[in-house]
C-alpha positions, -999 to +999 in steps of 0.1 A: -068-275-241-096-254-230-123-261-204-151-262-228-128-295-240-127-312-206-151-337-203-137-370-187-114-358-156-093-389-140-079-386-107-049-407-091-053-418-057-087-427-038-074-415-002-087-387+021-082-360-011-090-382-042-125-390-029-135-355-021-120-342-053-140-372-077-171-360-057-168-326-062-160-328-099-191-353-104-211-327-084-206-305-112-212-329-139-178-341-151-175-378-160-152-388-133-126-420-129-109-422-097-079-446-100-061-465-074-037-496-070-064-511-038-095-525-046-099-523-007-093-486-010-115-478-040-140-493-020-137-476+011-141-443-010-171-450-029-185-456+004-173-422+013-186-407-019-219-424-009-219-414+029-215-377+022-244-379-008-271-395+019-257-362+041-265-337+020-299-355+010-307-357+044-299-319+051-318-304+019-288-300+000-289-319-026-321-345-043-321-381-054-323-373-087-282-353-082-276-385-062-283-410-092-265-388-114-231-385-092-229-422-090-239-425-126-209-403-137-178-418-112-162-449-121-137-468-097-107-488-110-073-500-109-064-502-144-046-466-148-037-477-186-072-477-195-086-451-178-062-424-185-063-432-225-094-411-225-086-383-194-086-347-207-079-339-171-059-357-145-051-346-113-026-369-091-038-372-047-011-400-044+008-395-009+037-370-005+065-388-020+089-371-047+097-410-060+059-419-059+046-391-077+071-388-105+064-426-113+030-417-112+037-386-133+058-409-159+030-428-162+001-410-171+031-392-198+027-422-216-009-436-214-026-401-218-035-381-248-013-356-259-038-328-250-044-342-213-031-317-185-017-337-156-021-313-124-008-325-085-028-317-056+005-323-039+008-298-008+047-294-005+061-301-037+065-277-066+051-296-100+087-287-116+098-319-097+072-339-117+075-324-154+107-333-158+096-374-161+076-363-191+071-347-222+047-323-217+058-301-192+039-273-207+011-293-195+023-301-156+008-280-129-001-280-093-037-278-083-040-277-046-073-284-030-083-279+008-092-301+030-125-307+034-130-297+000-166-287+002-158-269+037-131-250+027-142-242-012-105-232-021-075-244-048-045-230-055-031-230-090+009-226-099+030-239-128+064-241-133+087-218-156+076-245-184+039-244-180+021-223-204-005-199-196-033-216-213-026-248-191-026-223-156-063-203-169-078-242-181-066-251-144-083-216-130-114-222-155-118-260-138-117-249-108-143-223-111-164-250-126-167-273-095-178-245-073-145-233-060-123-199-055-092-207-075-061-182-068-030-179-087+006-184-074+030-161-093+060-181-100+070-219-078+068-210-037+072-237-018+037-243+003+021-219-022-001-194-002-025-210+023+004-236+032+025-207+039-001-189+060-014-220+076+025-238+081+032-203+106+004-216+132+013-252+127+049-246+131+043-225+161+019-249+173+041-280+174+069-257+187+047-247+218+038-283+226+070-296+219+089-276+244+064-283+271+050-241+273+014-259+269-005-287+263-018-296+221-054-289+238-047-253+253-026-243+223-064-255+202-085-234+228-064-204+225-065-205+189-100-214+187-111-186+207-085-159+195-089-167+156-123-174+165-126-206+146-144-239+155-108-264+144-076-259+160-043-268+148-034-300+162-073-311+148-064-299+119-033-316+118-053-348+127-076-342+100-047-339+072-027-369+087+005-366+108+024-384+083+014-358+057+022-330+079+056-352+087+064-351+043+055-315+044+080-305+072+106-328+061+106-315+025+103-277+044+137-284+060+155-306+028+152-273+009+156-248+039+185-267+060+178-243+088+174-264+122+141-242+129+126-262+102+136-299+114+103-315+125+097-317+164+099-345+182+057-342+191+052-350+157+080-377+149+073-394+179+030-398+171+042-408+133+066-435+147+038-446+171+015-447+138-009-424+152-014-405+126-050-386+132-088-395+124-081-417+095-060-443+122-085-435+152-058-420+170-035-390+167-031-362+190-067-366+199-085-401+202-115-410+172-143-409+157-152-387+194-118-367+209-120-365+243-122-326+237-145-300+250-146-268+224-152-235+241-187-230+254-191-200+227-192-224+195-224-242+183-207-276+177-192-295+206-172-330+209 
């Protein structure tokens, strides 16, 4: 499989990921399917997909004409059987669950062409856990995209000891083709390399808050300022979902068993509470507007 081959690219899971992804593949003219078990769901993303297209119309970014052809080239649906029989390309946003995503894996084994490449965009787990349900795992990789996508133009590309070369430069060719900086990770590394980088200042950042040195909204001001960014890491946190970053650290301290990597109590205690960021209205910050001043020295403020 070669990217001049990819045509129709399917992609499992209509959440905070599979939206942005279908977008940004449609964006760059790919016929797009994006595939999920509620209706209510699908719906929510089109309306998404169509928020963020009036956005960029509104700001010069894109015309009506891109419009018309974006929605002319996504398709929403919850019939996975029909719509991966003609994927050349799937890649799986499902949430982070090792059961979930190896009985979506086993799956699209069976109802996919032979050729297909089935890629995760999971953030913790290494795409050896998935090949294994099928019979292609020559054609299993990860394919791990920022969030937001178009913000943070970034995806990360490894395979496991099975996946041949060809699948990993197809994967690095794709990602090129939507408009992003693909980098390769040499061998399986749990949390790749931004989740590596980034999991430092979240770990330190829950650990600070945790034990009471500072408040979530100091430890964001003196990151902010220091880095300087305009997000700090408990709004990023919020952004991803507490109950993602939750999956991440748990599956961090299954394969670690170091105590240092147990998730804090911060973080348990907002996911019991089911605050779990902007998506629920309520995380560490309150949404859509967090009752949170930035520094005076950034452009944007809340």
């Amino acid at each position: 499989m070669t990217i001049e081959q990819i045509q129709r690219i399917l992609v499992i899971g209509a959440g905070t990921m599979g939206h942005q992804i279908t977008l940004q593949c449609a964006l760059h003219d790919f016929e797009v399917q994006l595939v999920d078990v509620s209706k209510k769901v699908l719906a929510r993303a089109k309306d998404k997909i169509l928020t963020v297209l009036e956005e960029r119309i509104t700001r010069g970014e894109i015309t009506t004409v891109v419009r018309a052809r974006v929605l002319s080239k996504t398709c929403y649906t919850t019939n996975l059987e029909k719509a991966a029989a003609k994927a050349d390309f799937v890649i799986e946003a499902v949430p982070e669950s090792v059961a979930l995503k190896r009985h979506v894996f086993s799956q699209l084994d069976r109802f996919c062409p032979s050729h297909t490449i089935l890629a995760t965009n999971s953030s913790s787990l290494k795409c050896s856990f998935l090949a294994t349900v099928t019979k292609r795992p020559e054609k299993v990789v990860n394919m791990h995209f920022l969030n937001p996508v178009w913000v943070r133009p970034l995806v990360e590309v490894m395979g496991s000891i099975q996946t041949t070369r060809e699948t990993i430069q197809t994967t690095v060719q794709l990602g090129k083709r939507i408009g992003l900086t693909p980098v390769i990770v040499n061998g399986e590394v749990t949390g790749f390399i931004f989740n590596r980088l980034w999991r430092a200042v979240k770990k330190a950042s829950l650990h600070i808050a945790d034990k009471g040195y500072a408040s979530f909204e100091d430890v964001d001001r003196a990151f902010m300022i220091g880095m300087p960014t305009q997000d700090g890491p408990f709004m990023l946190m919020d952004m991803i979902g507490l109950d993602v970053i939750l999956a991440i650290e748990e599956q961090w301290y299954k394969e670690s068993g170091n105590e240092s990597d147990k998730p804090p109590k911060i973080l348990l205690e907002k996911v019991r509470k089911g605050e779990l960021g902007v998506r629920t209205g309520k995380g560490f910050y309150n949404y859509p507007n967090p009752s949170f001043k930035k520094p005076g020295w950034l452009k944007s403020s809340s």
